[in-house]
N, C-alpha and C positions, 0 to 999 in steps of 0.2 A: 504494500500500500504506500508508504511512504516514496521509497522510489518514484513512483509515478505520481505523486503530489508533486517531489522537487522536480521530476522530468516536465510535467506541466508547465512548473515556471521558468522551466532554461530551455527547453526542445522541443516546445508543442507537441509538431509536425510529427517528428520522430516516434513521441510519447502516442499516439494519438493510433498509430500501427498498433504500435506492443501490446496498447488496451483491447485493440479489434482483436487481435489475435490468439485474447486468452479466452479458456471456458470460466467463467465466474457463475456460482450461483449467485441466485437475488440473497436468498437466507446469508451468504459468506461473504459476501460485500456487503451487508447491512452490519454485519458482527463484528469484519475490517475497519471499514472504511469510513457506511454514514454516522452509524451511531456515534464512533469515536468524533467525528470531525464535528459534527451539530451539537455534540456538547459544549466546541472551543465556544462560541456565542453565548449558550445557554448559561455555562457558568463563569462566564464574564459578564456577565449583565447581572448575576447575581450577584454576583462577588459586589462590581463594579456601582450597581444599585444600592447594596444594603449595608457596605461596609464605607465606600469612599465617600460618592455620593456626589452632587453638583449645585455648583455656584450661583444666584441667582443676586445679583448683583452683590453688594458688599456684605448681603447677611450671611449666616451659618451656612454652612451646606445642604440641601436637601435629601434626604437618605428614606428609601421605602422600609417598611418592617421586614423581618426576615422571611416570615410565613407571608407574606405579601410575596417580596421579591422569587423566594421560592416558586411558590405558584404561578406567576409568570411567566419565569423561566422554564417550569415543567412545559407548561404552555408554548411559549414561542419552541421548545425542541420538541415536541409533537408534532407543530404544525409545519418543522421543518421536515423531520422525517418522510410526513407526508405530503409536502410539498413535490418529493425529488420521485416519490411514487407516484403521482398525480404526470409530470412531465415528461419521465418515464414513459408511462401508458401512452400518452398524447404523442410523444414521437412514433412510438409501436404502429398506432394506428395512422400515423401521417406518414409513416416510409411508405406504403401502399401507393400510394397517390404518384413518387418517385421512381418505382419497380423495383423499391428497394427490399429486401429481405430479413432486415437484423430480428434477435429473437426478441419477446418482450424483456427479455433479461438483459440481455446487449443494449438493449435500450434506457435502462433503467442505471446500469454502468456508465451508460457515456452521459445520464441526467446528472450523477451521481459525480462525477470525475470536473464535469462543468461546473459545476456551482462549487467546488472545492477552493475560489479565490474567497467567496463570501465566508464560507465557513472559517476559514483563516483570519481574514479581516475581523470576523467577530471578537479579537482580540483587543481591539479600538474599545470594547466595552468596559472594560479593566477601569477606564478613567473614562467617565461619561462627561465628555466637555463636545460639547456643538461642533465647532470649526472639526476636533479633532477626529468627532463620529464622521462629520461631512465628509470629511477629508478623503478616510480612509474609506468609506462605504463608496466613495463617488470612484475611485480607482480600483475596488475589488469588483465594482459590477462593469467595470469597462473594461477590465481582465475577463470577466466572465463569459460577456459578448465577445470580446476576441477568440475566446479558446470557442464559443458555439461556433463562430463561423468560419476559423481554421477548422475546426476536428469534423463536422456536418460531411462534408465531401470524402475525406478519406474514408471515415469512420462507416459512413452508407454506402460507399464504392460508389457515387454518383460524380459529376461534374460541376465545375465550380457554378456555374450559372444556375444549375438545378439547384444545388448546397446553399448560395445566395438566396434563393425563395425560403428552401424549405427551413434556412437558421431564422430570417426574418418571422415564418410562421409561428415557430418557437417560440422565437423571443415576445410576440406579442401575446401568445397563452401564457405566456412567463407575466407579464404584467397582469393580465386578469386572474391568473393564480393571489400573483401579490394584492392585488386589491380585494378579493376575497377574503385573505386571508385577513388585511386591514379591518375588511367591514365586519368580521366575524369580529375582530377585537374590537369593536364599538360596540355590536351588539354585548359581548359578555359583559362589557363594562355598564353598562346600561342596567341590566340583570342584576350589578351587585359584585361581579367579579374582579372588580377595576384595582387600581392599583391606592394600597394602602400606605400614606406616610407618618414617619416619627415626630413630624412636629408641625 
């Protein structure tokens, strides 16, 4: 797993073979790969929520309770987990349209191997300051898009002008994922689930 985390961020291209080329189940890339990575986020934001905490102009810090930030946190690596399931399927079913063949598994590997800048980047959460979330979220999802639309073509044996349609496809169920996900966390908040602070 690792390997082809660092391969990702030095050799796409290269990296993007090696992943086509393996048999991975879904079961032993979730027990590798996502679970471990979708934690880096989940408990940086907890940590980073309930221990550090942020600025709001000259006053104290703001800091959630811990059974608050917990919860959260369970929360947003849930809805990541299932997020990369979710993307997964959606490619499975739109290689068709390409005459492309990958298994739902393969598919779900290369959702899973794509979104690994985000996962990483959730490290930004350790210290919740604005500029610095920005910062870093703004350059892990523009890493991310790059590796969709390098890896898309190799990865489905298609040509780059098909791989051009079919990453932009992606990427736009990629936002309706993400704003799903957004509006379910209004709704829970709504319900009573929202987030609780110390002071």
């Amino acid at each position: 797993m690792i390997h082809h985390v660092w391969g990702l961020f030095t050799h796409p291209d290269q990296e993007w073979q090696e992943i086509r080329g393996e048999e991975e189940s879904i079961s032993h890339l979730y027990l590798t790969h996502i679970l471990l990575l979708a934690a880096i986020p989940a408990i940086s934001a907890f940590i980073g929520t309930s221990q550090v905490g942020w600025a709001i102009a000259e006053g104290p810090p703001v800091m959630l309770t811990e059974g608050s930030a917990l919860s959260m946190a369970i929360m947003a690596y849930l809805a990541m987990l299932a997020g990369v399931a979710v993307m997964g399927s959606f490619i499975h079913w739109m290689a068709r349209t390409y005459d492309a063949s990958p298994s739902l598994t393969q598919c779900i590997v290369f959702a899973a191997y794509t979104a690994t800048p985000l996962f990483v980047g959730g490290l930004a959460a350790l210290y919740p300051h604005l500029w610095l979330g920005m910062i870093i979220g703004t350059l892990a999802i523009c890493y991310t898009v790059y590796l969709l639309y390098v890896g898309i073509p190799p990865f489905m044996n298609i040509s780059e002008d098909e791989g051009f349609m079919f990453s932009s496809s992606v990427l736009a169920v990629g936002l309706v994922v993400l704003v799903a996900i957004i509006a379910s966390s209004v709704i829970l908040w709504g319900l009573g689930v929202g987030p609780v602070y110390t002071n």
